[in-house]
N, C-alpha and C positions, 0 to 999 in steps of 0.2 A: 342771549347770555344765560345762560347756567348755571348753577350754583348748589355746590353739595356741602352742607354741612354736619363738621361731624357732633356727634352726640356730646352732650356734656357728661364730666365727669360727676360722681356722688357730689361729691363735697362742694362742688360749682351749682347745687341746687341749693342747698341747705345752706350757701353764702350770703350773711344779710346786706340788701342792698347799702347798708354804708358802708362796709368794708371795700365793697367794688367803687366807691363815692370818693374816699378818700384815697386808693389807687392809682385813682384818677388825675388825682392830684385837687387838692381843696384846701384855697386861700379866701385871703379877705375877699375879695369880689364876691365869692359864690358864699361867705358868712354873711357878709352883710342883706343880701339878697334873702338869704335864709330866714334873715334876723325880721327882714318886714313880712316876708309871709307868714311867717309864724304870730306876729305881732295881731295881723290880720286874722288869720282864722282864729284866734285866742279869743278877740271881740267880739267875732259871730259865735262861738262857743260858749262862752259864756252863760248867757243868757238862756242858752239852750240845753246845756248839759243842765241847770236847774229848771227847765220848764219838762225835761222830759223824768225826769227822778220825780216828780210830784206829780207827773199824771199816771207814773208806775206805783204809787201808792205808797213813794218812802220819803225822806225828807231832804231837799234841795241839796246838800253836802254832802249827800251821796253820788248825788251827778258830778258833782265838781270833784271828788275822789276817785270815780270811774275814769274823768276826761283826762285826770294830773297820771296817774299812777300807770291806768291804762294807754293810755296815748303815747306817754313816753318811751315805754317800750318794746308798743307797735312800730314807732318808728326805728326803733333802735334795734331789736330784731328781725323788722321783718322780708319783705319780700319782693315791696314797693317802692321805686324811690320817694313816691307822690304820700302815701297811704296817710291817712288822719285817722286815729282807732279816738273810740269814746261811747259813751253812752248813742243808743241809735234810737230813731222813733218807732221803729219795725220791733222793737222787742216792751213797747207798752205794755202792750196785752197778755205775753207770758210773763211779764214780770209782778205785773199786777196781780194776777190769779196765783201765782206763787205765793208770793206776801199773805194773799188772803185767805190760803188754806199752811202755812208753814211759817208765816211771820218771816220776817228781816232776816231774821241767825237761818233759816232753811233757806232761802234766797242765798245768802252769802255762801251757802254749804255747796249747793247746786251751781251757784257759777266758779266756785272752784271745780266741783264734776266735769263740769264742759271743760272746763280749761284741760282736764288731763285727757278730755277724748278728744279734745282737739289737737294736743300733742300726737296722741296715738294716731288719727287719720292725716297729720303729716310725718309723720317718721315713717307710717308706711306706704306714702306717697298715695295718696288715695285722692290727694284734692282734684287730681283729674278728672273723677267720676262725679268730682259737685258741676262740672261746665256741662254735665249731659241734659240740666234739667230745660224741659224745651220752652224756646222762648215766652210764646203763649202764659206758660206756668208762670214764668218769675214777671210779666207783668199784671196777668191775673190778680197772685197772691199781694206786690204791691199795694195795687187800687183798693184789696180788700183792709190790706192794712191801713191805708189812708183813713176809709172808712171809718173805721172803728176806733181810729187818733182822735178824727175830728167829734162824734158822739163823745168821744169820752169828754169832750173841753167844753161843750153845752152847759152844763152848770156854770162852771167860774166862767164865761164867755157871757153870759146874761144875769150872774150872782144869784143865779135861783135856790131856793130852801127846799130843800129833800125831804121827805114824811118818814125816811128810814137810810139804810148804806144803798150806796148807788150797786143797780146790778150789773153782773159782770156781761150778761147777754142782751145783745143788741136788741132784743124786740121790749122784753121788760126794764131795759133801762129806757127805753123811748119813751113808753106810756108811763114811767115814774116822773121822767122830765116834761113831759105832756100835763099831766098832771098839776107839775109845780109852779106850772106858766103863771097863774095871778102872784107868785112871792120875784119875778123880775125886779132886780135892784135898776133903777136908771144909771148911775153913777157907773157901777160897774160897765154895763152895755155901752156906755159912751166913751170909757176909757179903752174898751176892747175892740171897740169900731175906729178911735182916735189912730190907737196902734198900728190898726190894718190896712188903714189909707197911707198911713208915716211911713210902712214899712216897702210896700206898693209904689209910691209916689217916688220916695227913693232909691228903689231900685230903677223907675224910667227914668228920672230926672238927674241922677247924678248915683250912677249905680258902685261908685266909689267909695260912695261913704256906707257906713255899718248900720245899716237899717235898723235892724233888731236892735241893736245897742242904744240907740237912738232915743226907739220908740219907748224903751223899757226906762230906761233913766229918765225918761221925759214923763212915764207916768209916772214915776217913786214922787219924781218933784211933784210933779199936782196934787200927787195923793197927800203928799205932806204940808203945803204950803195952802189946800186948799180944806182939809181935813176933812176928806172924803171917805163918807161910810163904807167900807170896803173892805173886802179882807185883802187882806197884806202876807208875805210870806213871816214876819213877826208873828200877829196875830194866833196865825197856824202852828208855825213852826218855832218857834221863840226865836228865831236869827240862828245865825251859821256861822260854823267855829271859826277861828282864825288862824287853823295849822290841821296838818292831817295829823290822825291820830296815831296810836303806836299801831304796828302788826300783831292781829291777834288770830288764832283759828276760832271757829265756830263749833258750836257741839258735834261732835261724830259720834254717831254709834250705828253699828251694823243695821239696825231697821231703821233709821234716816236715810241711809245712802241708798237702803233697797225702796223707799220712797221717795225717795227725790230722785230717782234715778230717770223715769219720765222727765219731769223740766228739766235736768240736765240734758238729754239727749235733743230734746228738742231748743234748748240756749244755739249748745254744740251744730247744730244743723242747719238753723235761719244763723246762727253769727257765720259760718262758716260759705254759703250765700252771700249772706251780705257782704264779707268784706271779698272776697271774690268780683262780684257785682263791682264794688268799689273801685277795685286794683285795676279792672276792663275799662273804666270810664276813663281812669286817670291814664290809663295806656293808649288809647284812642284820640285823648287830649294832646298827647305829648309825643306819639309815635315808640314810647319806648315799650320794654314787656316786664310782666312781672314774675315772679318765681312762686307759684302757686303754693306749693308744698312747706317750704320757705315760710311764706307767709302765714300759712297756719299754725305751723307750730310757733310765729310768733304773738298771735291770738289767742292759743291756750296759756302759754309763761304770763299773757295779760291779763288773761281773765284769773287763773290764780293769786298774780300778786294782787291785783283788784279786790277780789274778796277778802284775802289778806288786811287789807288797809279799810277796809269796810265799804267800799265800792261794790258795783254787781256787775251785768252782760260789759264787755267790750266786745267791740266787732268797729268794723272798718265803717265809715260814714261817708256816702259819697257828696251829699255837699260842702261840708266842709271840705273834704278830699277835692273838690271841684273848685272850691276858691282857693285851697292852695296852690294849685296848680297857676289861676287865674292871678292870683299877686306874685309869679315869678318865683316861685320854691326852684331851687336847683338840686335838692336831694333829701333825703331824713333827717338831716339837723331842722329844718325847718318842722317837722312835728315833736323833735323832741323839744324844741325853746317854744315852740308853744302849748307843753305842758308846765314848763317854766315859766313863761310869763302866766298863766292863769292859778297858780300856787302862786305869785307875785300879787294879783290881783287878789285871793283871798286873804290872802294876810294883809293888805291895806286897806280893801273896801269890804270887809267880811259885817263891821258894824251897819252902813249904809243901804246892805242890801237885803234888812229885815223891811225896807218902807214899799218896795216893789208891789205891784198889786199883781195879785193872782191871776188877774183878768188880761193883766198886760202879759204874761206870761201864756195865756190862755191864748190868747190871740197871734204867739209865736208859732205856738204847736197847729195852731190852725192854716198856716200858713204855708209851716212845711207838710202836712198833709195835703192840703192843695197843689203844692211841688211834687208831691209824691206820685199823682196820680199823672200816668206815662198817657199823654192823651190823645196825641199824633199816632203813637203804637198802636192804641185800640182802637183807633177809626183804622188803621192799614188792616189790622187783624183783623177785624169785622170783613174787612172788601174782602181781602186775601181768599179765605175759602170759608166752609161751614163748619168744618173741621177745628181749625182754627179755632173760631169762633165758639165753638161749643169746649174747647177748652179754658177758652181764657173764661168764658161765662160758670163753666163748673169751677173751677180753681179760683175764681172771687166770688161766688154766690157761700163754697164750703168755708172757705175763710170768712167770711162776715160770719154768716150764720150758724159756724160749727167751732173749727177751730184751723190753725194755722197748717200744722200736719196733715190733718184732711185734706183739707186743700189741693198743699205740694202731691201728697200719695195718690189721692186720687188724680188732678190732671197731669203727674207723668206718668201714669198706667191708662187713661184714655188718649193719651197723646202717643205713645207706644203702640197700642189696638189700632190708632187711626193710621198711622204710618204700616202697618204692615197691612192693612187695606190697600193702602196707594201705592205699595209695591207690588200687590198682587192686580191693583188694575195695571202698572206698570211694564209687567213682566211680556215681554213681547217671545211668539212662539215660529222658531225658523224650520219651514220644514226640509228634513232632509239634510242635517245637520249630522258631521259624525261626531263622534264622543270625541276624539279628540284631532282638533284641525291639523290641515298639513303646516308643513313649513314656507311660506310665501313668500317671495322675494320682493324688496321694495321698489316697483318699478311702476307705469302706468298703461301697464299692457291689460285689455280686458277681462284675460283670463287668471291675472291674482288678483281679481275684484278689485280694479281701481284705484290699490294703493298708487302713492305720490312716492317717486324716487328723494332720496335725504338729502336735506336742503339743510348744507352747515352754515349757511349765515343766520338759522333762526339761533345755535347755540353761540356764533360768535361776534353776533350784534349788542355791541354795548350799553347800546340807546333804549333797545325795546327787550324786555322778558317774553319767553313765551312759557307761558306753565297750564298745564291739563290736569284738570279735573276728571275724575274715573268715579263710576258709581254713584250710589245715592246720597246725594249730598242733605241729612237728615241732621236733628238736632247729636243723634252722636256723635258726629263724622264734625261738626261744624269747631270745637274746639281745635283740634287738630290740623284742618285746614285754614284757620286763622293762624294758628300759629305760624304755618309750613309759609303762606302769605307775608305774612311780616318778616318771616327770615329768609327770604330771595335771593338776598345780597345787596350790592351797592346800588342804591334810586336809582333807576333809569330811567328813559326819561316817556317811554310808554311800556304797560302792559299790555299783553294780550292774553285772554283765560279762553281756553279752550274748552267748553263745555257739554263737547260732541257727545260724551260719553258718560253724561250723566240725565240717566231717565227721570228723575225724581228731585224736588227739591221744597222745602219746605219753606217756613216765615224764619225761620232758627239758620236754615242756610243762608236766605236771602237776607237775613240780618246781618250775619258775618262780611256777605261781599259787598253789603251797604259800608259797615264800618271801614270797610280795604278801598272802598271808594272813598271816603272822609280823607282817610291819610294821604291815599296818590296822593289828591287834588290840593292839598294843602303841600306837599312835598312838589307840585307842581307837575305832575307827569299825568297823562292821558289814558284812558282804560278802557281797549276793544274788547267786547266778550263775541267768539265765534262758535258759528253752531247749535248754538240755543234751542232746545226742542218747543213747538210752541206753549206746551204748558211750563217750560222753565221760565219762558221770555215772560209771559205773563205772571206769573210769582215777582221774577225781578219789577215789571212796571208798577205791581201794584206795591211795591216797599218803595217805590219812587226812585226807581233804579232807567233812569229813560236819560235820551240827550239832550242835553250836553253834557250831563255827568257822566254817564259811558255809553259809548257807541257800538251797536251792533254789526256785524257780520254774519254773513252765510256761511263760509268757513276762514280757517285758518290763514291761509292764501291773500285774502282780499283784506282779510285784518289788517295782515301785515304791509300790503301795498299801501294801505291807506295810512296805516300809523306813518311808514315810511316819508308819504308825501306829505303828511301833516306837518311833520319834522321837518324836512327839507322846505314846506313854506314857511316855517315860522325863521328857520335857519336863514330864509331868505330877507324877510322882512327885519 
C-alpha cells in the first residue's frame, strides 16, 4: 500500500497543538485525565524547578516563576500535545556564568533575547535545521552536561565550606572541593544519601509515588523536628514569596543587548535542542508528531514572558515531558493545570518550604544528572564505529572542559568531515557507464540488467507497506526520513524497507529506524528490512536492530513472501 501525502498548509504549522485538541472534540474524560497528569508532573516539578534555580546561581522562586509562567504557555502555544516547558538542568551552567558576570537584571535581559530569536528561527521555519545535529553530538554534549550538574551539587551534597566563590571551571572547582574535604558536615551527607536511596527505592518499589516529593518533605521534616545543623533554603534565601510578582522589563540599553547577546544566542540554541529533543521523546512514546516550528515560536513567547515575571531559560523538559506522558496526559491542558497547580502550591506551601535542606535538594539534581547520562547510547556508539566514537568523545570532553557551544560546533563539523569520508569510501566506480542511462523497460530479461517486471500487489496490499530508502541515509537525511516513516498512512500490519539503494548509513540513521521499530512493534505490526549492504546490516545490529525486532531479507521479493506467510500464520492461528 501507498500513501501520498499532501503538504501541509502555512497556517496548519503554526497551529498550536490545543487548537487541533479541542477540534477534536474535548470533554470531561479527557479533562479529568488532564487534571491527574498535570497534578502529577506538578509534584515532580516542584521540587525541581527550585533545585535547579539554586544550582543556577539565583534564588528558588525563580524556578518556580520559570515552571508557572513558562510552562503554561509552552503548553498553550506550542507544538506538542505532550511538551512540559520549565526550567531544564542542561541550561545550569550558562545560566550560572551569566549571573556571574551580569547579575539577575542581565540574565532576565538575555532570556528575553532568546525568546525573540527564538521567535525569529520559527517564523522562519528554520527548526528543521536544529534535527540535523548528529546523534553522536546531542548525546556527547548531554553526558557532558550531566557532568558538570552533578560537580556543581558536591558542596551542598556533603555541606562542605569553601575558602572562597565556587569556580565556575571544572578542574579548579575540583581541587577547591578537594580541598574543603576536612569542613564535610555529617548531617548534611546523611540527609543527602537518605534522599538518594528514597528516591531510588521508590522508583523500583512503587514507581507510582513521587520520589523526589517524598524524599524532599521527608528531609524539611527531620531538619526541623530534629534541628539539624544544615543549611536550609530559609537560611540562604530567606523563604519564597507567596504569589508571582508584577511584570516588569529589565534595564536595556544598546551595550547590554550588544553583551548579552552571546548568552542569548546560546539560551536560544541549547533551549531550542532541548525542547526539540523533548517533543521526539514524547513523539516516540505516543506515536504522534510534533510541529517543530510551532513549537518554537512557542519557547521564545515563553521565555519572554518568563523574563518578564522574573523567571529565566524555558525550554521543553523531557522528564517531566516523559511522566506526562507516563500518567495519561491526553493533550496541553495537562501542562497548562500543571502550571496551575504549582502557583496553587506556592501560594499555600510557599511558608513551609524555607525548612527544606539544600542537600536534599542537592541530591535531586544529582539524580537527574545520573538520568541524564544516555548510557546504553554510548556503549552502542563506542561499538558502532571510531568515528562515532571520536565524536561523541570530542563533543563531551569540549563541553565539560570548555564550554557548551564548543562542544555542539565542534562535534557537528567533525561529524560532517567524518561522513564525507565514508561517502567517499562509499562512492562505488562502474566502468563504462554513459552520462546518461537509456530508458529500460521493466522486465526480467538479462539484457535490461535484471530488472523485475511491476508487481501491483506490493502498492495494493493493505496489510504490508513497502517504502525504499535511496541514498545516504546520514544525520541530515534522518529527520526527514522519520518523518516521511511516521506518515505512511494507516498501520498496517508489516513493513518492509527497502534499503537496496542506500550505501551509507550512520548511528543518527540507525537511530531513526530503531525509533520506527519502537512504534511498529508497539502498534503491533512486523518489520522486514531487504537488501542491506553488509556495512548497513552491521550499523543496524550494532544500535540492536537484530530478530526478532526486525527481520532480514536479501531482497524485496523474499521480504514480502515471508511477511505474507508470517501473516497468513498468525491469521491462521
Amino acid at each position: 500500500m501507498a500513501a501520498r501525502l499532501a503538504g501541509p498548509r502555512l497556517a496548519d504549522l503554526f497551529t498550536p497543538k490545543l487548537i487541533t485538541v479541542l477540534r477534536e472534540g474535548y470533554g470531561s474524560v479527557g479533562l479529568r485525565a488532564d487534571a491527574i497528569a498535570g497534578l502529577t508532573v506538578a509534584i515532580v516539578a516542584l521540587p525541581l524547578s527550585m533545585a535547579i534555580a539554586i544550582a543556577s546561581g539565583v534564588g528558588p522562586e525563580r524556578g518556580l516563576y520559570t515552571a508557572i509562567v513558562g510552562g503554561f504557555i509552552v503548553s498553550c502555544l506550542g507544538g506538542s500535545r505532550f511538551q512540559i516547558g520549565g526550567p531544564a538542568g542542561a541550561f545550569i551552567v550558562l545560566v550560572a556564568a551569566t549571573v556571574a558576570a551580569h547579575g539577575v537584571d542581565g540574565l532576565i535581559l538575555a532570556t528575553m533575547m532568546s525568546g525573540l530569536i527564538l521567535l525569529a528561527i520559527g517564523a522562519l521555519r528554520l527548526g528543521t535545521f536544529i534535527k540535523y545535529i548528529p546523534y553522536p553530538v546531542t548525546v556527547g554534549f548531554t553526558g557532558g552536561i550531566a557532568v558538570i550538574i552533578f560537580s556543581s551539587q558536591i558542596k551542598d551534597l556533603f555541606g562542605l565550606t569553601l575558602s572562597g566563590p565556587e569556580p565556575g571551571e571544572i578542574l579548579p572547582k575540583l581541587a577547591m572541593l578537594a580541598d574543603a574535604i576536612p569542613t564535610v558536615t555529617p548531617a548534611a551527607t546523611l540527609v543527602a544519601l537518605a534522599c538518594i536511596l528514597v528516591i531510588q527505592g521508590l522508583k523500583m518499589l512503587a514507581p507510582r509515588v513521587p520520589g523526589m516529593l517524598v524524599a524532599v518533605a521527608g528531609a524539611a521534616i527531620a531538619a526541623w523536628l530534629l534541628n539539624l545543623p544544615i543549611e536550609t533554603i530559609s537560611s540562604r534565601f530567606g523563604g519564597i514569596p507567596q504569589m508571582l510578582p508584577a511584570p516588569a522589563l529589565p534595564t536595556i540599553t544598546l551595550d547590554r543587548l550588544v553583551t548579552l547577546l552571546p548568552a542569548a544566542l546560546s539560551f536560544a540554541l541549547l533551549g531550542a535542542i532541548e525542547s526539540l529533543l523533548s517533543a521526539v521523546v514524547a513523539d516516540s512514546m505516543t506515536g504522534r508528531r510534533h510541529r517543530s516550528n510551532c513549537e518554537l515560536v512557542a519557547q521564545g513567547v515563553a521565555n519572554i514572558a518568563s523574563g518578564l515575571f522574573g523567571g529565566f531559560c524555558v525550554t521543553g523538559t523531557i522528564a517531566r515531558t516523559a511522566t506526562n506522558v507516563r500518567a495519561g496526559a491526553r493533550g496541553p491542558v495537562a501542562g497548562m493545570l500543571h502550571a496551575v497547580f504549582l502557583l496553587g502550591f506556592m501560594i499555600l506551601a510557599a511558608p513551609l518550604a524555607g525548612y527544606i535542606p539544600l542537600a536534599a535538594l542537592a541530591a535531586v539534581l544529582a539524580i537527574v544528572a545520573w538520568n541524564m547520562i544516555e548510557r546504553h547510547a554510548i556503549a552502542v556508539l563506542l561499538r558502532s564505529s571510531g568515528g562515532d566514537a571520536l565524536v561523541l568523545a570530542t563533543t563531551f570532553l569540549l563541553t565539560v572542559f570548555k564550554d557548551l557551544t564548543a562542544g555542539i560546533v565542534a562535534g557537528f563539523a567533525l561529524g560532517a568531515l567524518i561522513f564525507l569520508h565514508r561517502m567517499a569510501q562509499a562512492v562505488e566506480v562502474q566502468g563504462g557507464t554513459p552520462l546518461v542511462e537509456p530508458d529500460l523497460a521493466d522486465d526480467d530479461r538479462a539484457e535490461t540488467g535484471g530488472r523485475t517486471a511491476y508487481d501491483p500487489s506490493r502498492a495494493t496490499d493493505r496489510d504490508i507497506v513497502v517504502y525504499r530508502i535511496s541514498g545516504a541515509f546520514f544525520f541530515g537525511a534522518a529527520a526527514t526520513v522519520g518523518a516521511t516513516l511516521d506518515n505512511i498512512g494507516a498501520t498496517p500490519k508489516a513493513y518492509v524497507l527497502d534499503m537496496s539503494a542506500v550505501p551509507l548509513l550512520d548511528s543518527t540513521g540507525a537511530a531513526t529506524i530503531e525509533g520506527f521499530l519502537r512504534k511498529a512493534v508497539r502498534h503491533g505490526a512486523t518489520v522486514w528490512i531487504a537488501a542491506a549492504r553488509p556495512a548497513v546490516r552491521q550499523m543496524l545490529h550494532r544500535h540492536g536492530i537484530t530478530p526478532p525486532t526486525a527481520h532480514f531479507r536479501g531482497d524485496v521479493d523474499s521480504a514480502l513472501r515471508a511477511a505474507r506467510q508470517a501473516l497468513a500464520s498468525n491469521g491462521a492461528t
